[in-house]
MIMI-43106 format. One line per 5 residues: number of its first residue (from 0); their letters; for each residue x, y, z of N, C-alpha, C. Coordinates in nm, 3 decimals. Each point is the difference from the previous one (the first is absolute). Layout:
N
NUM = A = X,Y,Z,X,Y,Z,X,Y,Z | ...
END
This chain:
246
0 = XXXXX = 2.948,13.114,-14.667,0.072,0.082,-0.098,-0.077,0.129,-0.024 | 0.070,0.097,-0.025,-0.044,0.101,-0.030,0.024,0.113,-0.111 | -0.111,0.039,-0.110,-0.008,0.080,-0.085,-0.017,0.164,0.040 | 0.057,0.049,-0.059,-0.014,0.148,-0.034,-0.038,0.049,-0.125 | -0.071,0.075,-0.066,-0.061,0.045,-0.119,0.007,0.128,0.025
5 = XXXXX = 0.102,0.096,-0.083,-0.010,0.154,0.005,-0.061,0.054,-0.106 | -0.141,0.051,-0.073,-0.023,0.027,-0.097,-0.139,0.114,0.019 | -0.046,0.089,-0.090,-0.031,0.131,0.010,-0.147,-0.061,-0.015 | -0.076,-0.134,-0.073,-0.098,-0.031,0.007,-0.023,-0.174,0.102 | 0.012,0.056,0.137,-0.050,-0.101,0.126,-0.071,-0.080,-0.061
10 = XXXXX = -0.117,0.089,-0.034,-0.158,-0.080,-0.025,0.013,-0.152,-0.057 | 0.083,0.049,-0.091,-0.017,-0.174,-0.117,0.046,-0.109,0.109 | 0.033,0.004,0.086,0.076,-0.127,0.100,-0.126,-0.025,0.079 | -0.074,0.057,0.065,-0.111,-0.059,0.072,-0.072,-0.135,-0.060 | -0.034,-0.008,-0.083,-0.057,-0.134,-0.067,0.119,-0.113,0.010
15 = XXXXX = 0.099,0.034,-0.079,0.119,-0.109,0.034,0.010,-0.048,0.138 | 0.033,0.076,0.076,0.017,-0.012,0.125,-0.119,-0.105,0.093 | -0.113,-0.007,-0.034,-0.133,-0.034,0.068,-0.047,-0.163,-0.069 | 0.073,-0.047,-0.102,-0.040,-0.106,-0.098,0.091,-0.078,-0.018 | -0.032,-0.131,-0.064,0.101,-0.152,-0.016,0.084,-0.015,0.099
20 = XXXXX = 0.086,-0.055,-0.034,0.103,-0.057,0.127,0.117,0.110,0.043 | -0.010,0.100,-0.061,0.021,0.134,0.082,-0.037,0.031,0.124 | -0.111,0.044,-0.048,-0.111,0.033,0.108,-0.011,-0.090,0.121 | -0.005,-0.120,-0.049,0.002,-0.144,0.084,0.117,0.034,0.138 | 0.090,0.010,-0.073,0.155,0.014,0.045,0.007,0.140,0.078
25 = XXXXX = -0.060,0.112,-0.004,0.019,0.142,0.084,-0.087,-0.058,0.094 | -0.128,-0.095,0.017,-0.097,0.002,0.083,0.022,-0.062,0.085 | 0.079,-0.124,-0.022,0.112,-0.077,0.055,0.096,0.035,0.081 | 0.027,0.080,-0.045,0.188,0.064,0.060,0.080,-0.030,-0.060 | 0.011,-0.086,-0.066,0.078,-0.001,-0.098,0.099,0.026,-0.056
30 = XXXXX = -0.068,0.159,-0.059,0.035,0.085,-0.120,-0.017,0.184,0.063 | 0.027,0.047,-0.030,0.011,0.168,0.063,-0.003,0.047,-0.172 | -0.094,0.091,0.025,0.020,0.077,-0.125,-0.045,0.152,0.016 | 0.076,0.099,0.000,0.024,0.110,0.013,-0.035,0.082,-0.115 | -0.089,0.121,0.007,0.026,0.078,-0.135,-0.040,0.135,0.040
35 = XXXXX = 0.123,0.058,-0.055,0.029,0.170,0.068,-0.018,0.075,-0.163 | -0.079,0.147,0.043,-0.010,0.073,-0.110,0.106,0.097,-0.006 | 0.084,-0.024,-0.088,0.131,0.080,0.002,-0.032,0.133,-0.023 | -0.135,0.089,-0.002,-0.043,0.119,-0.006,0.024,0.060,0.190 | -0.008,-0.167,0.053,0.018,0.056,0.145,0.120,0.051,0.038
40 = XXXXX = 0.090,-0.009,-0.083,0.131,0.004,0.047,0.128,0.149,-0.093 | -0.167,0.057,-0.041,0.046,0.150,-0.063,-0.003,0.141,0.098 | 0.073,0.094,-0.035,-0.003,0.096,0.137,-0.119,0.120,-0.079 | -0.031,0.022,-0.134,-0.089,0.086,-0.056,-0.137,-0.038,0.040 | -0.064,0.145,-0.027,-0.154,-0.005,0.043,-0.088,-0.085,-0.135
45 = XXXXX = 0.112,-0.037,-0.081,-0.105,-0.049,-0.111,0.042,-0.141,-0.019 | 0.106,-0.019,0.070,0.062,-0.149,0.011,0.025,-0.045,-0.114 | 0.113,0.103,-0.053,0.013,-0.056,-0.177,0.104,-0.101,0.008 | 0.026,-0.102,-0.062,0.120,-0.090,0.016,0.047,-0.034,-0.113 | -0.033,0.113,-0.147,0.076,-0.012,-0.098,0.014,0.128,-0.046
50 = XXXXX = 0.116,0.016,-0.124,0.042,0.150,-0.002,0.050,-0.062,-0.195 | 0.054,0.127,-0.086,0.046,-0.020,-0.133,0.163,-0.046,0.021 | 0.010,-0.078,-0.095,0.148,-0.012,-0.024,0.077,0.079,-0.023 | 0.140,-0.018,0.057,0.125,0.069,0.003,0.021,0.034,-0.122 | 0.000,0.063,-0.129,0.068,-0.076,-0.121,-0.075,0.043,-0.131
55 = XXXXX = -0.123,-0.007,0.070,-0.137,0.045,-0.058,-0.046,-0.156,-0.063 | -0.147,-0.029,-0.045,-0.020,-0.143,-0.062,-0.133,0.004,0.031 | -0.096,-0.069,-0.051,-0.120,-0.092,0.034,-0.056,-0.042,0.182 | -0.102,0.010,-0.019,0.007,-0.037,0.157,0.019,0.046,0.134 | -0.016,-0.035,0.097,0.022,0.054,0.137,0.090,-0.159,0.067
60 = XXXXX = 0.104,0.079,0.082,0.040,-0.127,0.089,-0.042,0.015,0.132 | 0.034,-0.109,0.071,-0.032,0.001,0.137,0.149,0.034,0.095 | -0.085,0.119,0.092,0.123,0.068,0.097,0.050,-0.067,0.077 | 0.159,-0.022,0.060,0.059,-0.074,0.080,-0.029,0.008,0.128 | -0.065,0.155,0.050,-0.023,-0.002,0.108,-0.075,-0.087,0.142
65 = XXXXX = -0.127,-0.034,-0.096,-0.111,-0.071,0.056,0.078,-0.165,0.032 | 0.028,-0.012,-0.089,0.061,-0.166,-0.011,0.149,-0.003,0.144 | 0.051,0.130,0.005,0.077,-0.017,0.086,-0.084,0.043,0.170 | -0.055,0.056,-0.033,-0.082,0.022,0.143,-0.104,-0.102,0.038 | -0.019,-0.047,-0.086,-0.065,-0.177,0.038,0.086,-0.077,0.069
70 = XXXXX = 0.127,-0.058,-0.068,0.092,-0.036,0.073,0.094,-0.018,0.082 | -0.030,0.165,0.029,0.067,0.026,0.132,-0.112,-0.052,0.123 | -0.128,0.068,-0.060,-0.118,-0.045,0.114,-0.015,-0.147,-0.026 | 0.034,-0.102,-0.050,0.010,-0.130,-0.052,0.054,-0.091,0.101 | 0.127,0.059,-0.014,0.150,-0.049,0.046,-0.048,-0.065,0.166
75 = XXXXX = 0.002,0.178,0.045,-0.025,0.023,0.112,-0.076,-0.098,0.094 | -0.103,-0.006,-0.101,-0.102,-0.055,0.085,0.002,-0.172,-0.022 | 0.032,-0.059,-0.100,0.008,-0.128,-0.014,0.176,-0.061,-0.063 | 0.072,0.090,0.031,0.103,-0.064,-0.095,0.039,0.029,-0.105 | 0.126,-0.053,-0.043,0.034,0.007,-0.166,-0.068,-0.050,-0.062
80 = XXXXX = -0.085,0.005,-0.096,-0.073,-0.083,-0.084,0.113,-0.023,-0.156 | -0.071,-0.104,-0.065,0.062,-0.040,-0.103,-0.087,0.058,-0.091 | 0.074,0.091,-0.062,-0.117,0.102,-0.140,0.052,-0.050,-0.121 | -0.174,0.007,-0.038,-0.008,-0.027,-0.168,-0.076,0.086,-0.045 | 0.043,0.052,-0.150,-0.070,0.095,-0.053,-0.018,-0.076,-0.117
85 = XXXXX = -0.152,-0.012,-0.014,-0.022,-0.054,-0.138,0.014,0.101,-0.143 | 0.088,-0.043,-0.109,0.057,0.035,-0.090,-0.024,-0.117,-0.113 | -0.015,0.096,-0.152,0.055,-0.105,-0.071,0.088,-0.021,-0.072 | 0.122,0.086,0.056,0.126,0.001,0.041,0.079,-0.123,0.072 | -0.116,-0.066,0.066,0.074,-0.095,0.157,0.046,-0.144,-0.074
90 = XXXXX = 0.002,-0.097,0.092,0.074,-0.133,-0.040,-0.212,-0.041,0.036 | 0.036,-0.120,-0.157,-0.136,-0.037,0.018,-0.038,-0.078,0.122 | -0.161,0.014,0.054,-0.019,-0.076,0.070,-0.026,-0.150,-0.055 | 0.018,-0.133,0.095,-0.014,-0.079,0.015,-0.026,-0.092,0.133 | -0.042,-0.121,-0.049,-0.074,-0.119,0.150,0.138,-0.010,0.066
95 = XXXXX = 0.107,0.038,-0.041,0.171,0.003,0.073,-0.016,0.104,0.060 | -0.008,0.134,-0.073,-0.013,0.089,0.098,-0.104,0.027,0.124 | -0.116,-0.019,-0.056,-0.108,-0.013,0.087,0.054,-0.069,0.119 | 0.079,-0.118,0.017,0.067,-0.091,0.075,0.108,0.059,0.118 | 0.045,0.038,-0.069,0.107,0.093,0.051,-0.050,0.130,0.054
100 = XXXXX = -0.098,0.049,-0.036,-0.016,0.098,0.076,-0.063,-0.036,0.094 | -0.096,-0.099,0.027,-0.067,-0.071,0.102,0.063,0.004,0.155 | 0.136,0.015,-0.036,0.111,-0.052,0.120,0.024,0.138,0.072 | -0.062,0.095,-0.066,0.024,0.136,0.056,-0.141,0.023,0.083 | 0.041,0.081,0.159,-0.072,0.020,0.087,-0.081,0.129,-0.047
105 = XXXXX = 0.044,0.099,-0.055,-0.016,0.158,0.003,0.032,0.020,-0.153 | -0.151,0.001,-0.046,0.015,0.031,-0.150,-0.061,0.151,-0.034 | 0.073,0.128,-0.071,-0.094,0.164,-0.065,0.055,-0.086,-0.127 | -0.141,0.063,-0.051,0.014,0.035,-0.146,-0.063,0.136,-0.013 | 0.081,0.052,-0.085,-0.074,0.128,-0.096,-0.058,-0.015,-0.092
110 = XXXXX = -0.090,0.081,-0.023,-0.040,-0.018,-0.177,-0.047,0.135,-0.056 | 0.078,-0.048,-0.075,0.032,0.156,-0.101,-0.102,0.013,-0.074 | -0.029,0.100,-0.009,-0.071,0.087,-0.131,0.049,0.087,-0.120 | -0.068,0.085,-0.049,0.054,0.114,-0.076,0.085,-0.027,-0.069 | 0.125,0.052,-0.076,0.118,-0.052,-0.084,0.112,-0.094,0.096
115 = XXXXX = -0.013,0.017,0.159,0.067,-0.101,0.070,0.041,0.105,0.136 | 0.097,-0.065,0.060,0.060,0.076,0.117,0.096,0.040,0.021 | 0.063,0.097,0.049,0.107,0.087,-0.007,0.128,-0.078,0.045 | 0.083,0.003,-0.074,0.109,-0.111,-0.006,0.061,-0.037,0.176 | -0.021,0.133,0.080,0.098,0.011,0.084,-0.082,-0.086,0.089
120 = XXXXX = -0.109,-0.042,-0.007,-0.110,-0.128,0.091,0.078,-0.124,-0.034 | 0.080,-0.038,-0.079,0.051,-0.103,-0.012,0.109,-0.094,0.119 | 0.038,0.168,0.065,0.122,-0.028,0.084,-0.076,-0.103,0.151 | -0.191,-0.005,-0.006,-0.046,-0.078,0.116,-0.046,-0.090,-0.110 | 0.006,-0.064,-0.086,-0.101,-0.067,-0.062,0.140,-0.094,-0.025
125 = XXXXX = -0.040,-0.187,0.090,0.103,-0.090,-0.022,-0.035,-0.057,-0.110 | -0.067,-0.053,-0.131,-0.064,-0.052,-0.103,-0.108,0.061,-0.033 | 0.030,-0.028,-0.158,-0.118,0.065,-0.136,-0.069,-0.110,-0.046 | -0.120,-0.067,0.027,-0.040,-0.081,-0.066,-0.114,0.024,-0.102 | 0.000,-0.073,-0.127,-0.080,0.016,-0.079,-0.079,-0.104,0.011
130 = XXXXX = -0.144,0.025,-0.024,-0.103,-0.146,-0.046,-0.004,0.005,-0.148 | 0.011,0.032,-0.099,0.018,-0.065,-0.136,0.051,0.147,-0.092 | 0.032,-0.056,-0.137,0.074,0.185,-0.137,-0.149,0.042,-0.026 | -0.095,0.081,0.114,-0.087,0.083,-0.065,-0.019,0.096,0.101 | -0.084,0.105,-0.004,0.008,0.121,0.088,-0.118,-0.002,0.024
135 = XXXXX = 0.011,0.027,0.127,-0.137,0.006,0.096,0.013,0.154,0.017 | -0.168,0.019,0.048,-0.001,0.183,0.063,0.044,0.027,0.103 | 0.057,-0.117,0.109,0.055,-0.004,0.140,0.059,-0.131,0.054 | 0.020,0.046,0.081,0.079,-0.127,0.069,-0.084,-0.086,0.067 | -0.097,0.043,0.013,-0.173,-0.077,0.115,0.029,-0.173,-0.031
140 = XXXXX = -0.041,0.034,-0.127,-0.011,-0.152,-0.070,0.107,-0.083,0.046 | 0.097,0.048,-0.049,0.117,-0.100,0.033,0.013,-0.047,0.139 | 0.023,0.103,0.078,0.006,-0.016,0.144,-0.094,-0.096,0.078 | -0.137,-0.006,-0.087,-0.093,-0.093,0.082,0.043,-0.184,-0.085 | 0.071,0.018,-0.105,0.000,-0.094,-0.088,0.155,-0.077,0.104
145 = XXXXX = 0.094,0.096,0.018,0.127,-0.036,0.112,-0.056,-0.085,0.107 | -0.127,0.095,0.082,-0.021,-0.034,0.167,-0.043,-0.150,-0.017 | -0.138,-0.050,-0.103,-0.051,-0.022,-0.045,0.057,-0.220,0.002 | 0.141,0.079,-0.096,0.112,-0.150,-0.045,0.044,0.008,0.122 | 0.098,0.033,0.070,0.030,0.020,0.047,-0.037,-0.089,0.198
150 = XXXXX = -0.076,0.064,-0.005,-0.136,-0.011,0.156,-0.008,-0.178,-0.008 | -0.034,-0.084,-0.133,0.005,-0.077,0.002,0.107,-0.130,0.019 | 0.132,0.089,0.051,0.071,-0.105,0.026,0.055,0.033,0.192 | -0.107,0.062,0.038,-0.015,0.049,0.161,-0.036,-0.120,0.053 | 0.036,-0.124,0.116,-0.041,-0.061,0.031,-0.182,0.004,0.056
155 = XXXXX = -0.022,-0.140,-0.061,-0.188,0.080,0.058,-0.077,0.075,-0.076 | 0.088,0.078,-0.091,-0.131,0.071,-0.093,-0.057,-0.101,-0.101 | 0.086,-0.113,-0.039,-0.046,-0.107,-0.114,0.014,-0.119,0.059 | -0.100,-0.050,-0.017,0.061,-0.169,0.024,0.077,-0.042,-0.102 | 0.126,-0.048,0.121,0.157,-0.032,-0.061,-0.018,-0.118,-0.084
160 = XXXXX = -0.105,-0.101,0.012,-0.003,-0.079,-0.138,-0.049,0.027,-0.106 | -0.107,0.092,0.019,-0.024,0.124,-0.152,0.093,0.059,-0.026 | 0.075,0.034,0.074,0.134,0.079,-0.019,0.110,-0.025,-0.166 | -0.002,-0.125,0.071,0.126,-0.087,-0.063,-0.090,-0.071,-0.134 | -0.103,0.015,-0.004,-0.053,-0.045,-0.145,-0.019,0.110,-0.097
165 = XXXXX = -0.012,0.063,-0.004,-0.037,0.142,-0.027,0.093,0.051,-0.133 | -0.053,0.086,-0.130,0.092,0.029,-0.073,0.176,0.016,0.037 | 0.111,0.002,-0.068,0.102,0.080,-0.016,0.053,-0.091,0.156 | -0.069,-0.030,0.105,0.083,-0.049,0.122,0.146,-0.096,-0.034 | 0.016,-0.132,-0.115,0.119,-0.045,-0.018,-0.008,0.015,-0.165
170 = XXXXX = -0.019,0.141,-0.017,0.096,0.027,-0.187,-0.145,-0.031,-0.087 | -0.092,-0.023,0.026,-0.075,-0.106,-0.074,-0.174,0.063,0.002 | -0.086,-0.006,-0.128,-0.117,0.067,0.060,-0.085,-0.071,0.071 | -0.142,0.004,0.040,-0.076,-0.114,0.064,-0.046,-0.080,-0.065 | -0.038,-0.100,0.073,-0.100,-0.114,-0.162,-0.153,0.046,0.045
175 = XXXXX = -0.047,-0.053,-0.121,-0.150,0.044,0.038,-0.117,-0.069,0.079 | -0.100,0.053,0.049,-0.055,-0.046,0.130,-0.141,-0.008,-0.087 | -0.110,-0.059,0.088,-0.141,-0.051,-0.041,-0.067,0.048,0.133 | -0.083,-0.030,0.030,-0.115,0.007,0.083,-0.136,-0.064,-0.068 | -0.143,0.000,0.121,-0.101,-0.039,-0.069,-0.041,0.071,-0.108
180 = XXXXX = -0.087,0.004,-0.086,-0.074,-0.174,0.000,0.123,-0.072,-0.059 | -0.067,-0.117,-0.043,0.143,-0.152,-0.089,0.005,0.100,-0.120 | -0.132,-0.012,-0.068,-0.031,0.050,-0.145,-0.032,0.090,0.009 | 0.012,0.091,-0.097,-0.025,0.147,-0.026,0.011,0.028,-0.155 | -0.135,0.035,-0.023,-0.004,-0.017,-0.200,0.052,-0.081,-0.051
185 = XXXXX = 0.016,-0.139,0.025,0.070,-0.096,-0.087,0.178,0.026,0.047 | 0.029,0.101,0.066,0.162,-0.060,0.019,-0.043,-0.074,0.191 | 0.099,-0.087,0.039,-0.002,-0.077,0.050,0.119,0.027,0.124 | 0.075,-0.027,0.132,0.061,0.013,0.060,0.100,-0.125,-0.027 | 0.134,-0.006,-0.041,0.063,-0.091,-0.001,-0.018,-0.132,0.050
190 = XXXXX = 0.034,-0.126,-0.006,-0.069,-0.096,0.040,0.104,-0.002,0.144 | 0.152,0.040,-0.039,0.101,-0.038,0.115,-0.074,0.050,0.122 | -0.007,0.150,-0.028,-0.057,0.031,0.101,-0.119,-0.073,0.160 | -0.038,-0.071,-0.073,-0.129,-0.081,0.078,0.034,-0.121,0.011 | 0.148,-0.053,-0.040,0.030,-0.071,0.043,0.045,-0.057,0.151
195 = XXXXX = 0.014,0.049,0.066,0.038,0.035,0.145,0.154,-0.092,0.007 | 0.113,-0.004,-0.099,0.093,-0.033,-0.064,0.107,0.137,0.017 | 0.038,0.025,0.176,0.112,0.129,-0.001,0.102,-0.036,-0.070 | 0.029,-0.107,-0.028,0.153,-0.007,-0.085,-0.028,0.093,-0.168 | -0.160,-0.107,-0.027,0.000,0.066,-0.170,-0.035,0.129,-0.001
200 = XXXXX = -0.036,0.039,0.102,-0.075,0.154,0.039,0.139,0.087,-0.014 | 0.022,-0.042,0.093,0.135,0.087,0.001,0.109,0.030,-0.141 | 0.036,-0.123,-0.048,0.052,-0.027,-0.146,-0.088,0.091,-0.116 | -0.114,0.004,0.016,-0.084,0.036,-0.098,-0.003,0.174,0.027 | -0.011,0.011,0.091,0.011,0.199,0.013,0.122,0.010,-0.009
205 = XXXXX = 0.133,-0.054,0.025,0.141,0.062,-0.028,0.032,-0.023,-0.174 | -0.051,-0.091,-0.030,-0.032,0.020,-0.163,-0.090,0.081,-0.076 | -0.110,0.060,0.057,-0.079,0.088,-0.065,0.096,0.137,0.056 | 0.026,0.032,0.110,0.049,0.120,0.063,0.147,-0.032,-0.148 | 0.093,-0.078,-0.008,0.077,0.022,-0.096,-0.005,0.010,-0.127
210 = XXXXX = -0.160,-0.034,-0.069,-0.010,0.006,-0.124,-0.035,0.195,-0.010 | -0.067,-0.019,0.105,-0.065,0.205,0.001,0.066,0.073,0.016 | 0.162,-0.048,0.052,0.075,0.061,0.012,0.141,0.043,-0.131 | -0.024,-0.173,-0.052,0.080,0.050,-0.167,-0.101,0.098,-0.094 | -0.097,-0.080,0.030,-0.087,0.074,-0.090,-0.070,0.176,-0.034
215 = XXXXX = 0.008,0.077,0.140,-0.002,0.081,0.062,0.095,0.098,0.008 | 0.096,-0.034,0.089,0.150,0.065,0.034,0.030,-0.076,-0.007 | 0.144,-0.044,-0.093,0.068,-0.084,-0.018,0.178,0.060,0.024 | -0.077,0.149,0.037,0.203,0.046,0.075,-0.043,-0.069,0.141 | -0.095,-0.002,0.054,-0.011,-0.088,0.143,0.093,-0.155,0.045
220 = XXXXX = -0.069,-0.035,-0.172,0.064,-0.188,-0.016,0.099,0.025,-0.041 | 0.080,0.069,-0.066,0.136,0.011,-0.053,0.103,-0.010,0.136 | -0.059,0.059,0.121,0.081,0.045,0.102,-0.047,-0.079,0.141 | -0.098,-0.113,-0.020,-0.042,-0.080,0.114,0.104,-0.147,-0.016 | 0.067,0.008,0.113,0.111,-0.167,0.010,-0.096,-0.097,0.062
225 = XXXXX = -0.018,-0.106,-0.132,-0.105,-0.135,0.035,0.065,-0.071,0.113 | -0.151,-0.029,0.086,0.072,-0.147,0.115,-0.081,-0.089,-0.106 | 0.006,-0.110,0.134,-0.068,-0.087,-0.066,-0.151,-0.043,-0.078 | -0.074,0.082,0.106,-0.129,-0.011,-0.005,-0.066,0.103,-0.152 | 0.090,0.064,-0.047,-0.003,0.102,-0.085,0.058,-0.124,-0.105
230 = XXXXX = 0.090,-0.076,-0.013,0.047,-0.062,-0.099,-0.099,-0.135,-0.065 | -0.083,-0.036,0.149,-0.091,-0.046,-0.055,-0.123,0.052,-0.056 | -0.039,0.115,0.036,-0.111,0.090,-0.037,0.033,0.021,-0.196 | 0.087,0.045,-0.001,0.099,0.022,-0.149,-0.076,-0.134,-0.068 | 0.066,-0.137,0.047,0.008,-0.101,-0.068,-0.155,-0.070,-0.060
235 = XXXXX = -0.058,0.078,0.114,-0.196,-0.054,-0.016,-0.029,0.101,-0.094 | 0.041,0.112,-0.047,-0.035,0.103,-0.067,0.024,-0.044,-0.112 | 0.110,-0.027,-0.048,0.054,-0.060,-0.118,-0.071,-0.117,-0.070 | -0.022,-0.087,0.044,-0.050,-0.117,0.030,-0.126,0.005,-0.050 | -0.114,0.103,0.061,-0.072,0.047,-0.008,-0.070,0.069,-0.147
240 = XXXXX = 0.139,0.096,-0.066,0.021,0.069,-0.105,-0.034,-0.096,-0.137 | 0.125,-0.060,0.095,0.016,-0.165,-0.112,-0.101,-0.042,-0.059 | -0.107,-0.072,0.116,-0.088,-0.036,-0.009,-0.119,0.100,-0.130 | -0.009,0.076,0.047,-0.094,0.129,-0.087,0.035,0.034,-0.118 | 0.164,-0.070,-0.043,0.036,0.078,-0.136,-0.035,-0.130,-0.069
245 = X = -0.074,-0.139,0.003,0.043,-0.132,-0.025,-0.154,0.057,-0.079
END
């Protein structure tokens, strides 16, 4: 799969690019990750790629020109790509979307700066996605926060049984995990745990993953349809409650 990143500061992507299961994944083959300085793609000696608003107002926007002469040199050379311009304007991101975009071969994103980009860039840009209601100084962030979710549902970049345990994968958050030592200041590692008991193991994290999950986000549990193994998780919880209010 392959990323595109069009943005006026390259630099910040080198570290991303070289680290965790990113990095893992470009070194691999994986993953392709591309990042063009849209200053390259200005015809002035000063390579300006923003100008004042039409209208008069606050701010500088970013010129349509550059963004379209990328994509012509884009196109050309690899294809239609599927463009996103991060906005927080867009449809929020999510582990759905992340999902869904996964399935796409040829991913640009832009990322805006300044008061934003000149409307008429919209006519190449197929989706606006937002990462959360607050304003960033650019689009950098987001875009590495997209590749980031995203990359991880690339066959091979994650192991597919980490995969599927993993926050948000079926509606639900994770349950919580231990490592060494047993004890640590007087708190202790569950006893289930060391039981070597996969049935209670299992029962026992889909009940903690559902208590953290009412307890936590509970628009999550409002909107997760119980099987079975969830109905018993519920019933040990309760049970449990019971027990503690006695």
């Amino acid at each position: 799969m392959r990323f595109a990143v069009v943005t006026i500061f390259p630099e910040i992507f080198e570290a991303f690019k070289k680290i965790g299961v990113v990095g893992q994944a470009i070194r691999d083959g994986i993953l392709e990750i591309l990042i063009f300085n849209l200053r390259d793609f200005t015809t002035d000696k000063h390579r300006v790629v923003d100008d004042y608003q039409y209208g008069g107002g606050p701010g500088m926007v970013m010129k349509p020109e550059p963004f379209y002469r990328f994509y012509d040199f884009y196109t050309e050379k690899f294809g239609k790509p599927h463009v996103i311009l991060t906005s927080p304007q867009g449809d929020r991101f999510s582990n759905e979307k992340a999902l869904e975009l996964s399935k796409h071969e040829n991913i640009v994103i832009f990322c805006g700066r300044y008061e934003g980009i000149d409307e008429r860039v919209m006519d190449i840009v197929d989706e606006e996605i937002s990462i959360g209601d607050y304003v960033l100084t650019g689009g950098e962030l987001a875009a590495m926060v997209i590749i980031d979710a995203t990359s991880r549902f690339i066959p091979g970049v994650v192991d597919e049984e980490s995969l599927k345990r993993e926050s948000f994968m079926d509606g639900i958050l994770d349950h919580p995990v231990y490592t060494r030592p047993r004890s640590f200041r007087g708190k202790n590692v569950p006893e289930v745990l060391l039981s070597g008991d996969h049935k209670k193991i299992e029962l026992w994290r889909r009940k903690e993953a559902l208590k953290k999950t009412i307890l936590k986000r509970p628009d999550l549990f409002m909107k997760k349809d119980l099987d079975e193994i969830d109905k018993k998780a519920l019933m040990q919880l309760v049970k449990e409650l019971m027990k503690d209010a006695q």
